[in-house]
C-alpha positions as CSV (number, residue, x, y, z in Angstrom):
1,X,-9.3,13.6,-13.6
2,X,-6.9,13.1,-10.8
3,X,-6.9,16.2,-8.9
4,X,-4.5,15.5,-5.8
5,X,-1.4,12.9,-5.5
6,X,-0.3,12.5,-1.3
7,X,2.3,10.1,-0.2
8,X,3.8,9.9,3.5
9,X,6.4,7.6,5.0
10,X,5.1,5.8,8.3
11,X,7.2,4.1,11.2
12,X,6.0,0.7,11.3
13,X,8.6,-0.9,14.2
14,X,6.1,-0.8,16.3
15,X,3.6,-2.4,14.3
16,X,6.0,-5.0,13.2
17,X,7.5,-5.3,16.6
18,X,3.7,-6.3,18.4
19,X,3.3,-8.5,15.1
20,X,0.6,-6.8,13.6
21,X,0.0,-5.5,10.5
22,X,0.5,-2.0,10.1
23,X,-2.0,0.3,8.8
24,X,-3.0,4.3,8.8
25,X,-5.9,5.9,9.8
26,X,-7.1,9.0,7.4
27,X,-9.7,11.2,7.5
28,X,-12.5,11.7,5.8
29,X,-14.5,14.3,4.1
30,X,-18.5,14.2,4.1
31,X,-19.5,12.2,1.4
32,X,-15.6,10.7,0.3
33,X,-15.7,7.5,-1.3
34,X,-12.1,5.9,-0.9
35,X,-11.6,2.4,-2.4
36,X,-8.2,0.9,-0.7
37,X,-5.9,-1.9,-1.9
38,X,-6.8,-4.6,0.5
39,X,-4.5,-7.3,-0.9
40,X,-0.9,-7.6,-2.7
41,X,-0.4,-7.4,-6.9
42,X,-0.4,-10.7,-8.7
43,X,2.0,-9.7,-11.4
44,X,0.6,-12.4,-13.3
45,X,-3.0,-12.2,-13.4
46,X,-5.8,-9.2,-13.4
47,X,-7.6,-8.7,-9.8
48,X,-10.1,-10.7,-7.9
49,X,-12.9,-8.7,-6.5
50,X,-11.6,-9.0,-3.1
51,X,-8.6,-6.7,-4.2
52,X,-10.0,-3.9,-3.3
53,X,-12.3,-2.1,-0.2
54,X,-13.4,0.1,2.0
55,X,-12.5,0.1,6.0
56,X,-13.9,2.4,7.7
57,X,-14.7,3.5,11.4
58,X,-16.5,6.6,11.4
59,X,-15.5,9.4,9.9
60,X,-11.8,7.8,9.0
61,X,-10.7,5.2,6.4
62,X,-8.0,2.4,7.8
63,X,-5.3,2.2,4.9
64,X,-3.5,-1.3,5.7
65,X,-0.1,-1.4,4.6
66,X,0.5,-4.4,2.2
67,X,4.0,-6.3,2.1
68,X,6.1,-6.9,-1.1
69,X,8.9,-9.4,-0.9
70,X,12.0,-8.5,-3.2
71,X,14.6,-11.4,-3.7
72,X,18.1,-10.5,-3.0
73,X,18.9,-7.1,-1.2
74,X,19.4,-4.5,-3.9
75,X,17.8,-1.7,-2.8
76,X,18.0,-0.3,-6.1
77,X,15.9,-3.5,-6.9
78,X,13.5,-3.0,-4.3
79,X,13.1,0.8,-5.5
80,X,12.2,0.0,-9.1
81,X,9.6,-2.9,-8.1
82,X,8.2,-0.3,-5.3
83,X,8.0,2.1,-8.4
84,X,5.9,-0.2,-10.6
85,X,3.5,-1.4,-7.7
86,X,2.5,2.8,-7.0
87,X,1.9,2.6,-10.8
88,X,-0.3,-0.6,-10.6
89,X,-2.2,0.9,-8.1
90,X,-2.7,4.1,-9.6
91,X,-3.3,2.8,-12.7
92,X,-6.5,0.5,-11.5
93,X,-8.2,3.6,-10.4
94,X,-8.6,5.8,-13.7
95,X,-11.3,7.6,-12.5
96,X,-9.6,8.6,-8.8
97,X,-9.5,12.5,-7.8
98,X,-7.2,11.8,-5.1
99,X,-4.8,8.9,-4.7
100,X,-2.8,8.7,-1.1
101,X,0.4,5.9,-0.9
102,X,1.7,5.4,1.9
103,X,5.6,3.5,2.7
104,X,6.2,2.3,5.5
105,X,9.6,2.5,7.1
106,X,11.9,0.7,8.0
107,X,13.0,-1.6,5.2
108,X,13.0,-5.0,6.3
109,X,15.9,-7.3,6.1
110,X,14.7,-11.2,6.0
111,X,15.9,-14.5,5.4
112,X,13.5,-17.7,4.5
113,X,13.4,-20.7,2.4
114,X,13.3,-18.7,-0.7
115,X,16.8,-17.1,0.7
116,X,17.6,-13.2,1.6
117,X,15.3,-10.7,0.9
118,X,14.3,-7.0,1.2
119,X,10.6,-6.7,2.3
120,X,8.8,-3.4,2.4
121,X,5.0,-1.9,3.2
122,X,3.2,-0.4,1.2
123,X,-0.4,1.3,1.5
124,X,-3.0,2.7,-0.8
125,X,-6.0,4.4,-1.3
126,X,-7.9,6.3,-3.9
127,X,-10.4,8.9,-3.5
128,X,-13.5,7.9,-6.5
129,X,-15.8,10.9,-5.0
């Protein structure tokens, strides 16, 4: 059933650089329903019903960009879980005719009480009609 696959790669400095959380407007057909990932995977457990929505302002959807936290600073690593999040998301849609995934860029370097990481942004929506 899925008809169309997009994917872009957004600057998100400036998002990150007036701390707040980056997102991307997208426009909408007449009559598009778009569900869009509204919170991080839990690797361990099947989705709440606040997973998912719809954020609209007129005739656009807001895609937020979600952040995913990957221990050490492989970016091989951060690749392969990037990899398997796209195919969690596309996955929980089976009956999408469009899916749209968005990365945002840069890359972030961080360092916490967990120790260094690599932290990137990833956003998602799915076109159901």
């Amino acid at each position: 059933m899925l008809r169309q696959r997009t994917a872009e790669i957004i600057d998100i400095s400036g998002f990150l650089a007036d701390q707040l959380k980056p997102e991307r407007p997208l426009i909408l057909k007449p009559r598009a329903i778009w569900r869009t990932r509204a919170e991080p995977l839990d690797f361990k457990q099947k989705d709440g019903p606040l997973a998912w929505s719809l954020v609209r302002s007129g005739d656009l959807v807001r895609i937020p960009l979600i952040p995913y936290r990957v221990t050490g600073k492989d970016p091989v690593q951060t690749l392969l879980v990037a990899m398997d999040v796209m195919q969690r998301y596309i996955e929980a849609v089976p009956n999408a005719i469009r899916t749209h995934i968005i990365l945002g860029s840069p890359i972030e370097e961080i360092s916490d009480e967990q120790g260094e990481a690599l932290r990137f942004w990833v956003g998602f929506s799915a076109q159901l009609h």
